[in-house]
N, C-alpha and C positions, 0 to 999 in steps of 0.2 A: 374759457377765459384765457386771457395771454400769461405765459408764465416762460420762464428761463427751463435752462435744461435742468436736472435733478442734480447736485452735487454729490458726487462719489461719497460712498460710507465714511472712505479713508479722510475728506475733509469735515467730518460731521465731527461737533463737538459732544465730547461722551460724559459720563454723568459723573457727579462724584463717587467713587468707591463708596460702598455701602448704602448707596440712597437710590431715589429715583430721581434726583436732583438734580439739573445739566448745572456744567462749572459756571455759565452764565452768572447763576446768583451768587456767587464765589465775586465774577468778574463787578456784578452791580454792587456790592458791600463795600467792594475795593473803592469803588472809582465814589462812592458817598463817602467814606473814610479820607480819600483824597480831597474831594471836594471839600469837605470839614475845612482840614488842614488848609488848604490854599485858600479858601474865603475870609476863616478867623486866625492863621495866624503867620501871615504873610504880609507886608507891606503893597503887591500887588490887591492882594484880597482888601486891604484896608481902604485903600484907593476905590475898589471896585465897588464897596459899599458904597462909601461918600456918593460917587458919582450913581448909584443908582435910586441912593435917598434926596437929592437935590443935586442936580446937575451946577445952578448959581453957582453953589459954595463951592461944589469941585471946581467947576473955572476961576474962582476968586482965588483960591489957593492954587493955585498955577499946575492943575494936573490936567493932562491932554485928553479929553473927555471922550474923542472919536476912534483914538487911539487904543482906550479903555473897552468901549463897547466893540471894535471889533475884533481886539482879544477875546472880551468874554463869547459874544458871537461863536468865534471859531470853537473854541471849548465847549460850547453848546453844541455845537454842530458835531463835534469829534464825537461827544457822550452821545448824541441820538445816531449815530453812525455807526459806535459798537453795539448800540441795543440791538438796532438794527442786523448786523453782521452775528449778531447770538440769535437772534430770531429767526434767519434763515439759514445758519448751520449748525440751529439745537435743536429746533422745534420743525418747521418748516419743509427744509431740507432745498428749498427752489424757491424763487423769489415770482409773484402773482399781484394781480391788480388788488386783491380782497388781504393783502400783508397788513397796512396800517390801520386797519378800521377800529375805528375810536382811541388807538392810544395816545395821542395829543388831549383828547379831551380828559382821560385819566389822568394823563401825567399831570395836567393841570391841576385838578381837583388834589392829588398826593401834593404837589409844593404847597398847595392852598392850606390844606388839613396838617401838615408839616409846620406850617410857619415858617417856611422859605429854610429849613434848616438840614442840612444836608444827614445828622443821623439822624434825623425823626423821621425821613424818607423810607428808611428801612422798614420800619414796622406799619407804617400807613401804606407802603408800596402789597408789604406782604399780605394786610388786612385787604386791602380794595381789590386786590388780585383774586387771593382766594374767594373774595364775592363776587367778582369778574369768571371763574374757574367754575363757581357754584348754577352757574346758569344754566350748562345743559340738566342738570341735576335735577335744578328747581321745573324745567319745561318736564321731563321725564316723567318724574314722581307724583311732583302734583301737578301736573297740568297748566302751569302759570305759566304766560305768554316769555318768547325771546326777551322781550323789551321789561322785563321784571325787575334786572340786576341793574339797569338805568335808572328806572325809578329809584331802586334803594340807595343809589349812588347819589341822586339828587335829594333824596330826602335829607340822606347825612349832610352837601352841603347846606343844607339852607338849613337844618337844624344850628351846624357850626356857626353860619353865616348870624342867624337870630341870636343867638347865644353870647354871638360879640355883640353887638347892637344894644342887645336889654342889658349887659353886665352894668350894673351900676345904676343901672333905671328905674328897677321894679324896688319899692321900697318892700315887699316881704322878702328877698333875696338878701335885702342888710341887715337881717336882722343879725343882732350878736347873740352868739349864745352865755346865756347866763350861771 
């Protein structure tokens, strides 16, 4: 398959002292800690809401809505650009057609299970990962197909997905305790 030349040791990023940890996850806490701060407690971030909860109102209130998305855009794009740049000088080490396979569809599923909220990223990133990590484990040991850690990834959503749906629906779930 096509791939780039191998980047030199000396460009590779090394892990954190004492762990087997590349500084990447150092780099992603940061940048969910940043995100926090810029989305709730910035006038930018406030703006960025509005406009991506109803666009109307952000135009009624005279905020430049195209201007907005292609700020956040780009900051989108920056964050999947350093994931990227940690993927293939922590992990990788050279850049190949089989790099991205399925991280869009994860990242997805983490903002979903998150609540759109930049620290709850952290611990749903690390969860879904480590059952993304668990795969060759799970083919190995027990003999459960590639496509195992997909299914459990769908189960969780549509579990979460059902879970908001019936809140408030099923009359044994209201019951009070007495």
């Amino acid at each position: 398959k096509p791939s780039t030349r191998e980047i030199g040791a000396a460009n590779m990023i090394g892990t954190i002292p004492g762990t087997d940890v590349h500084w990447g996850f150092a780099f992603g806490i940061i940048a969910a800690v940043l995100s926090y701060v810029l989305i709730y407690h910035t006038v930018f971030g406030f703006a960025a809401r509005v406009a991506g909860g109803n666009i109307r109102a952000a135009k009624v209130v005279g905020l430049s809505v195209g201007k907005l998305v292609l700020i956040v855009c780009f900051l989108a794009g920056a964050a999947a650009g350093l994931a990227g740049m940690v993927e293939v000088a922590a992990v990788q080490g050279r850049t190949n057609a089989n790099l991205a396979a399925g991280y869009g569809f994860t990242g997805i599923l983490v903002a979903f299970l998150a609540r759109h909220n930049p620290l709850a990223v952290i611990p749903v990133a690390i969860l879904l990962g480590g059952i993304g990590a668990s795969g060759g484990l799970l083919q190995r040991r027990l003999g459960l197909p590639d496509a195992s850690v997909l299914v459990l990834q769908g189960m969780i959503f549509v579990t979460v997905l059902a879970s908001d749906a019936l809140y408030g629906r099923l009359p044994f779930l209201n019951r009070k305790a007495v």
